[in-house]
C-alpha positions in Angstrom: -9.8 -4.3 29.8 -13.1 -5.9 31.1 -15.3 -7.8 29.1 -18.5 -9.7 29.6 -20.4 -12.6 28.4 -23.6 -13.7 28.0 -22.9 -17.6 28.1 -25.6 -18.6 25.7 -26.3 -21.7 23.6 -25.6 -24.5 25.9 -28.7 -26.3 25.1 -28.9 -26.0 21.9 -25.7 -27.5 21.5 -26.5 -30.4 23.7 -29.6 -30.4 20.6 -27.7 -30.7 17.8 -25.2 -32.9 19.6 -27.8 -35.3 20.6 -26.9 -35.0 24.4 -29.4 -34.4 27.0 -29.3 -30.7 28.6 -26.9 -30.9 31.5 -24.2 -32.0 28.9 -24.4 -29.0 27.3 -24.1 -26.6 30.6 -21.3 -29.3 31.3 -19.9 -28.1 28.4 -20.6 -24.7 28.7 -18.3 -24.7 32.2 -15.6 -26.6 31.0 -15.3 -23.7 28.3 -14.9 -21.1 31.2 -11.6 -22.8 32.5 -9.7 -22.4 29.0 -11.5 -19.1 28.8 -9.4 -18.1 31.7 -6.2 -19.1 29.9 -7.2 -16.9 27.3 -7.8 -14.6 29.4 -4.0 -14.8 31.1 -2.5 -15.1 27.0 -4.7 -11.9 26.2 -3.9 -9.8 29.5 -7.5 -9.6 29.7 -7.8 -7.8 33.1 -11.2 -9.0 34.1 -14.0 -11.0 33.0 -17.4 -10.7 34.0 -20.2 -14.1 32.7 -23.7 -13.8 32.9 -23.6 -17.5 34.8 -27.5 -17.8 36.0 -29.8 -15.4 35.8 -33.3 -14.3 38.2 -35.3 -15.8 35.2 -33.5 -18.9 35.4 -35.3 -19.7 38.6 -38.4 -20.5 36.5 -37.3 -23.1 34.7 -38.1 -26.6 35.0 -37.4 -28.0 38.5 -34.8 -31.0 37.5 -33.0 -28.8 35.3 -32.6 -25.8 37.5 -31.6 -29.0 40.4 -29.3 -30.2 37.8 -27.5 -26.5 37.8 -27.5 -26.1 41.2 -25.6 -29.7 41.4 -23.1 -28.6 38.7 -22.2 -25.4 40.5 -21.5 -27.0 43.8 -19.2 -29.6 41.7 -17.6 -27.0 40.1 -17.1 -24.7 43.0 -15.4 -27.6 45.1 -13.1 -28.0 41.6 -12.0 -24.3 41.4 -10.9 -24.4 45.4 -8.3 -26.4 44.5 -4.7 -25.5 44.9 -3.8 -26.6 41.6 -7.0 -25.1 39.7 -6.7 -22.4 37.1 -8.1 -20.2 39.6 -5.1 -20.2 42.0 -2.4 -20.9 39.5 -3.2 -17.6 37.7 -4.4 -16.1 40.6 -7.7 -14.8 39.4 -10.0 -13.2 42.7 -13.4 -14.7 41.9 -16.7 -13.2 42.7 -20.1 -14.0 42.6 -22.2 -10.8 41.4 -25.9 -10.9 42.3 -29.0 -11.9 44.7 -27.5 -14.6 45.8 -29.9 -15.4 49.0 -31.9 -16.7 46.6 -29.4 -19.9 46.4 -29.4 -23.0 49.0 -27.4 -21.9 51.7 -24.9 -24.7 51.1 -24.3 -22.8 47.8 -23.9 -19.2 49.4 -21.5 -21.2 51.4 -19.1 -22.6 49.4 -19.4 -19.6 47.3 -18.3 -17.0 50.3 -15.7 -19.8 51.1 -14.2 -19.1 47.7 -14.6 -15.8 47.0 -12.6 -15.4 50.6 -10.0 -17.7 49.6 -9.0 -15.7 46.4 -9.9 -12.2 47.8 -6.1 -11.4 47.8 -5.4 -11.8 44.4 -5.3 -9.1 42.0 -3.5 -10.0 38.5 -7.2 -10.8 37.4 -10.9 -10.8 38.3 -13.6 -13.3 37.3 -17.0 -11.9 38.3 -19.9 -15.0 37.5 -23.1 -13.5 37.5 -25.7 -15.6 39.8 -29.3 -15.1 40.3 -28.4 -12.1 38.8 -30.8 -9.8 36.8 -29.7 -6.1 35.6 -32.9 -4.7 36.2 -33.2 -6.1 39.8 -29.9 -5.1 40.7 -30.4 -1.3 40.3 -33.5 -1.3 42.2 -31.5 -3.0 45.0 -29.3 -0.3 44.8 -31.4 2.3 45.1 -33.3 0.9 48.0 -29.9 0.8 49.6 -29.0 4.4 48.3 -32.5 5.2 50.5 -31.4 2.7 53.4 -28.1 5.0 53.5 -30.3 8.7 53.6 -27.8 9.7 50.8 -28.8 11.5 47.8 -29.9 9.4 45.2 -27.0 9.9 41.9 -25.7 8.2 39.5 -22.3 7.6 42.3 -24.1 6.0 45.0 -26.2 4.0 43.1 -22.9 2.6 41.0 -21.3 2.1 44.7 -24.1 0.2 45.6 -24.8 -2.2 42.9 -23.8 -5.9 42.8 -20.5 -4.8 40.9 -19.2 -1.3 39.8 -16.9 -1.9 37.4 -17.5 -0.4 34.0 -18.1 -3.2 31.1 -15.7 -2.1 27.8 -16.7 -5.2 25.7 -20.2 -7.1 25.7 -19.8 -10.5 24.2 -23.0 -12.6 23.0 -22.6 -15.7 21.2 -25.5 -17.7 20.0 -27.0 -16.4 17.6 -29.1 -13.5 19.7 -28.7 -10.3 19.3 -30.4 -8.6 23.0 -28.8 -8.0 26.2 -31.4 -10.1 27.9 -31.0 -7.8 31.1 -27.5 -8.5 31.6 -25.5 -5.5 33.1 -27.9 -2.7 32.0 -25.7 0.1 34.0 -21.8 -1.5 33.5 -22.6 -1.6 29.9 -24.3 1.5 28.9 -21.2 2.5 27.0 -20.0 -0.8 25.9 -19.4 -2.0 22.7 -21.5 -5.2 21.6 -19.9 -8.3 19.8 -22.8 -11.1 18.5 -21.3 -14.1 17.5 -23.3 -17.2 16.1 -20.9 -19.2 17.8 -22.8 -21.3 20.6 -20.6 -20.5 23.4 -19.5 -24.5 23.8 -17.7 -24.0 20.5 -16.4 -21.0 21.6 -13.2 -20.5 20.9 -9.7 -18.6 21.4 -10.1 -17.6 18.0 -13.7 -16.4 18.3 -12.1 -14.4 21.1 -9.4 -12.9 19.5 -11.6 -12.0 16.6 -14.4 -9.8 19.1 -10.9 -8.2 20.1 -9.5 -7.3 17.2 -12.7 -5.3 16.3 -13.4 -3.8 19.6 -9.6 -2.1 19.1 -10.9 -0.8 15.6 -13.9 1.2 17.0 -14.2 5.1 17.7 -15.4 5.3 21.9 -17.0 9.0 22.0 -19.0 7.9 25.1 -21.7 10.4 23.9 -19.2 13.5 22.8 
């Protein structure tokens, strides 16, 4: 089973928490961790989170330098031996543009995307600089690059990730796909929650599985 999530509502719970921003996404990360125990409880194959996306870029510059500060913290965290990442064995990768990072990011990210290559009980795809709509023009260009014919295979061989979404999650509040995985997800079932995604919890987890196993997937038949 893969499912993906849009990881929304970290600042609005650092809001109503009365916590300045970077608490929230603080937050928000910490949740990924015990998501990835779920995950391991669940036998949830692989998880894909929208992390950062293109749009993301534009906001304000101490916020978007507070991110970029948080992700290099966290990165260093997940490479080691004893993190959830190793002890589960979960290959990570980082799915999107991501020359538009530092290179000290792109770094540490190839750096840990080598180290957990080999593993295959799970996959944890995070989503940076990514944008849905961007990614299948830079798959087509590529498709073009290649002098292939232009299809519906080699553009899916050629975008960020392949893999086919079976469950979009969304918790707060918003009910859009804000253009998060516009081809894996064209025949994905959609879960809203108004669960901010700090307070998200096993439960809330178990709950968007339970009803994705009661719907009928015709896939257009």
């Amino acid at each position: 089973m893969h499912i993906a999530i849009i990881l929304d509502g970290n600042r609005r719970w650092a809001k109503n928490h009365g916590k300045p921003t970077s608490k929230g996404h603080e937050q928000g990360f910490n949740k990924i961790k015990k998501l990835m125990e779920w995950a391991k409880e669940l036998s949830i194959k692989e998880i894909t989170l929208y992390c950062f996306s293109t749009e993301n870029f534009n906001r304000e510059k101490h916020e978007v330098d507070s991110l970029f500060d948080m992700f290099r913290k966290k990165i260093v965290e997940l490479k080691k031996k004893d993190s959830v990442i190793h002890k589960n064995e979960v290959s990570i990768r980082f799915v999107g543009k991501l020359d538009m990072f530092p290179n000290d990011m792109q770094e540490r990210m190839k750096e840990l995307m080598d180290e957990t290559d080999h593993y295959d009980k799970y996959i944890l795809n995070l989503a940076m600089a990514y944008g849905g709509k961007l990614e299948i023009v830079e798959a087509v260009k590529k498709v073009i690059e290649k002098g292939v014919d232009v299809s519906e295979d080699s553009i899916k061989k050629n975008l960020f990730m392949a893999d086919d979404v079976d469950l979009m999650i969304r918790p707060g509040g918003e009910k859009r796909l804000s253009n998060f995985l516009l081809w894996q997800a064209s025949y994905a079932e959609l879960y809203f929650t108004d669960t901010l995604w700090p307070d998200f919890s096993k439960e809330d987890l178990i709950s968007a599985i339970s009803w994705f196993k009661t719907r009928d997937r015709r896939f257009g038949e």
